[in-house]
N, C-alpha and C positions, 0 to 999 in steps of 0.2 A: 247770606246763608253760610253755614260752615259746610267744611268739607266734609264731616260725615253727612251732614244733611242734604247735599249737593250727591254722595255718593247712595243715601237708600233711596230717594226720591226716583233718580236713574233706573236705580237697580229695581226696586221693587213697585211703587209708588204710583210712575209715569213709563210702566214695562216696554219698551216698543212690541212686544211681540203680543203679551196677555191687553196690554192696553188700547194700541195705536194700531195694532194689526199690520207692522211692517216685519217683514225680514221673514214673512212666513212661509216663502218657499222653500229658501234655503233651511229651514228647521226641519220641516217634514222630507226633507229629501234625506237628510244624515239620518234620520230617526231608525235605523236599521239595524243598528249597533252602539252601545252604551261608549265606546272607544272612539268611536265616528263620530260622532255627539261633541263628546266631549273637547276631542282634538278640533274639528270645527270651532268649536265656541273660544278654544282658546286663539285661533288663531283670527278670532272674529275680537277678542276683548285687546291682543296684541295690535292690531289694525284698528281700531275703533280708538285706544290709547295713545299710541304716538302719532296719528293723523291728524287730531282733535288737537293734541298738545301742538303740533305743528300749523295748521290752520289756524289757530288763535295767535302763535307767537307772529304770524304773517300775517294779519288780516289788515295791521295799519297800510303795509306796504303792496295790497294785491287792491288795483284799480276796482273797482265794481263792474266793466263790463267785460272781465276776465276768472273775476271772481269763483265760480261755477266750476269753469274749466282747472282751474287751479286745484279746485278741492279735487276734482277727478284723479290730478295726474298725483297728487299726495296720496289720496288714497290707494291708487292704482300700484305706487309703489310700495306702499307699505303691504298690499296684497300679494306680491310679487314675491316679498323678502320670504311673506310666510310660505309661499307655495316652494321657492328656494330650499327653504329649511324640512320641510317635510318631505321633497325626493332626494335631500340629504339625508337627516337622519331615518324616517320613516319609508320607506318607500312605498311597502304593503299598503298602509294606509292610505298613502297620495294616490297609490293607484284605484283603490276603496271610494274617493272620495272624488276620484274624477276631475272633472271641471265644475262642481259645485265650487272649489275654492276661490278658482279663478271668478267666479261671479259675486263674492266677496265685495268686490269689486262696485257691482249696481246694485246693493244690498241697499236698498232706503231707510236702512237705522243707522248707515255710515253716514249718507246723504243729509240726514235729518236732522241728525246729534251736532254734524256740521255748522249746518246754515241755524239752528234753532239755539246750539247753546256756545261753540266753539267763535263763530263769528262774532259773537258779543259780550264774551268771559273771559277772563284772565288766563296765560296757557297750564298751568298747575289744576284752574280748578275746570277748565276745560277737559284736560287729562283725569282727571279722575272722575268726571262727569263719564267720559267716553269706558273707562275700568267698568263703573255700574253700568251701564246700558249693554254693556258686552256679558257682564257677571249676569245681568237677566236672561239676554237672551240663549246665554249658557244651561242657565235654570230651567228653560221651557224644555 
């Protein structure tokens, strides 16, 4: 598959959100504000991007019966950087947005994107598998 077609399939294709029906609390919960929304989905396509690029570049080197926990604590950190950066620059908004961010975190389109395409793809097209699936559930 090339990379554009690795990236609409994600995005639009195989939507987690219109598709697979994941990630769909956290969507309805920002829907309150076009800004919340949006800042959400980006800090879901930032997380969803270099986690997946991450998981892939590590998957030779992570045991399988650690595997799991692994992708948590990558995810977990890259959820963290974004909530970092938003009571940095954004405050208003992180206060806006609550602990939806921190739940980023047990989103099962991070989970998903992980185990279904990052575990078994190269980290480039991992990474930008994880760009589309984040740019979808932006879109919803």
């Amino acid at each position: 598959m090339t990379k554009k077609e690795i990236f609409v399939v994600s995005a639009f294709k195989d939507n987690s959100v219109w598709r697979q029906i994941l990630g769909i609390c956290s969507t309805l919960a920002v829907t309150n504000l076009m800004l919340n929304s949006l800042i959400m989905g980006l800090g879901v396509i930032f997380a969803l991007a270099l986690s997946t690029f991450t998981i892939s570049f590590i998957r030779e080197y992570t045991p399988r019966s650690v595997r799991m926990m692994a992708q948590t604590l990558i995810i977990g950190a890259y959820v963290i950087i974004v909530d970092i950066l938003l009571k940095a620059w954004l405050p208003d908004v992180s206060k806006q947005l609550g602990p939806y961010v921190g739940l980023i975190i047990t989103n099962c389109i991070l989970m998903g994107r992980a185990e279904a395409f990052a575990a078994q793809n190269k980290p480039l097209d991992s990474m930008i598998d994880g760009i589309g699936a984040g740019v979808g559930y932006t879109l919803v």
